[in-house]
N, C-alpha and C positions, 0 to 999 in steps of 0.2 A: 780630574776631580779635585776640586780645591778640601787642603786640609781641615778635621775636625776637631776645633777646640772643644776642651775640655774641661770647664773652670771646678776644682777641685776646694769648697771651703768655704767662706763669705769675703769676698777681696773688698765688696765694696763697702764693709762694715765701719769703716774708717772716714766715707764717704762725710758727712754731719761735720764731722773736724773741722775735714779739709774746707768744706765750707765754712765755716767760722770764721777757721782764720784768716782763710781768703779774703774771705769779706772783711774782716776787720783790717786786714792788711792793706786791702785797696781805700779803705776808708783812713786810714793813718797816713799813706802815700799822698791822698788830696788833700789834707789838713796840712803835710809837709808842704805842697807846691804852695796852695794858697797862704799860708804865714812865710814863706821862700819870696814869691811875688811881692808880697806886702813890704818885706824888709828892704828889699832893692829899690833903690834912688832910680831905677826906669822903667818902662813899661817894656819888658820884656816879651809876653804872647805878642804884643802890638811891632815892637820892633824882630819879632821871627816872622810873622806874616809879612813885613815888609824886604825879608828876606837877608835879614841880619845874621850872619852866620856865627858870630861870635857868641851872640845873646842864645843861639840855640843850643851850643860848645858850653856857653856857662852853667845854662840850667839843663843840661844833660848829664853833667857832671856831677850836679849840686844832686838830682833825684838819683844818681845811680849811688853818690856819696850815702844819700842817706836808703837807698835800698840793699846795699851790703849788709848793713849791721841789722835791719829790719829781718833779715835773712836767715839773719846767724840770730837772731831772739825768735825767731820763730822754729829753724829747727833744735834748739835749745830748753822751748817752753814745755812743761807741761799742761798746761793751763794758759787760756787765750787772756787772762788779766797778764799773766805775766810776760806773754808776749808786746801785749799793749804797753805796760809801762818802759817793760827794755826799747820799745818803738818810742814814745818818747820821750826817751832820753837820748836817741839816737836823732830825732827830731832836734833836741837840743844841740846838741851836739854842734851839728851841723850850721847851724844859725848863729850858732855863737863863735864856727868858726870862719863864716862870710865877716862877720862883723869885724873879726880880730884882723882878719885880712886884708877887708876896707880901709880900717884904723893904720894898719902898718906900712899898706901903702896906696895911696889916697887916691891914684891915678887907674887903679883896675877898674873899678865901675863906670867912670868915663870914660876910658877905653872900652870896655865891653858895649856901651852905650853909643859908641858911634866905630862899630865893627870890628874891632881891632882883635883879631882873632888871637895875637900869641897874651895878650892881656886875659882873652877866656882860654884860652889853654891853662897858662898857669891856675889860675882860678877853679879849671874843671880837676887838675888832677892836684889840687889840694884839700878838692872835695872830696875826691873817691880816694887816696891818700888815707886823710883821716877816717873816711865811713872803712878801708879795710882794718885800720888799725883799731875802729870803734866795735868792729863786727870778731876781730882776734880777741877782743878784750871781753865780749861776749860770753868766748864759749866756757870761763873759769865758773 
């Protein structure tokens, strides 16, 4: 005879939230990818379908970069504005430090661009690098 749960109280009262922020989260995550896309000198979806592995290393990095700190504003917020803005700022974040990174050295995006996977190595964990350091800075 299989056990009898017994739910004790209103657990899913919380429910509403969680969806808000969920939703607002996933709606912050696709505004990251798409201005993420935009900024990169290649067609990154185009060169993963063509089985690019470096482009998939880079923006794997880049989304989990910026889903750290999105993480850490979300269990921090009380309120789903306040989530959103620490969301982008951590959008900013991010994009400004692809850019700093481009600037400094000039040969990552063409090497991500034509496979080079220790060129999206670096790249990826300069992303999640800065998203743990953006998502520590978070929780003050």
């Amino acid at each position: 005879m299989p056990p009898t749960i017994v739910l004790h109280g209103n657990y899913l009262a919380t429910l509403p939230a969680f969806a808000l922020f969920f939703a607002v989260g996933l709606v912050l995550t696709a505004v990251f990818v798409l201005v993420y896309l935009r900024v990169t000198p290649y067609a990154e979806i185009e060169a993963i379908r063509q089985g690019n592995t470096a482009a998939a290393v880079s923006l794997a990095g880049a989304v989990l970069g910026f889903l750290l700190p999105l993480g850490s504003a979300i269990v921090n917020s009380h309120h789903v504005e306040d989530m959103a803005a620490w969301g982008a700022v951590a959008l900013v974040v991010q994009i400004a430090l692809y850019l700093i990174a481009k600037r400094a050295w000039p040969w990552l995006a063409e090497g991500v661009a034509q496979g080079r996977v220790a060129a999206a190595t670096l790249l990826a964990t300069l992303s999640v690098g800065v998203g743990i350091l953006n998502a520590a800075c978070m929780a003050f």
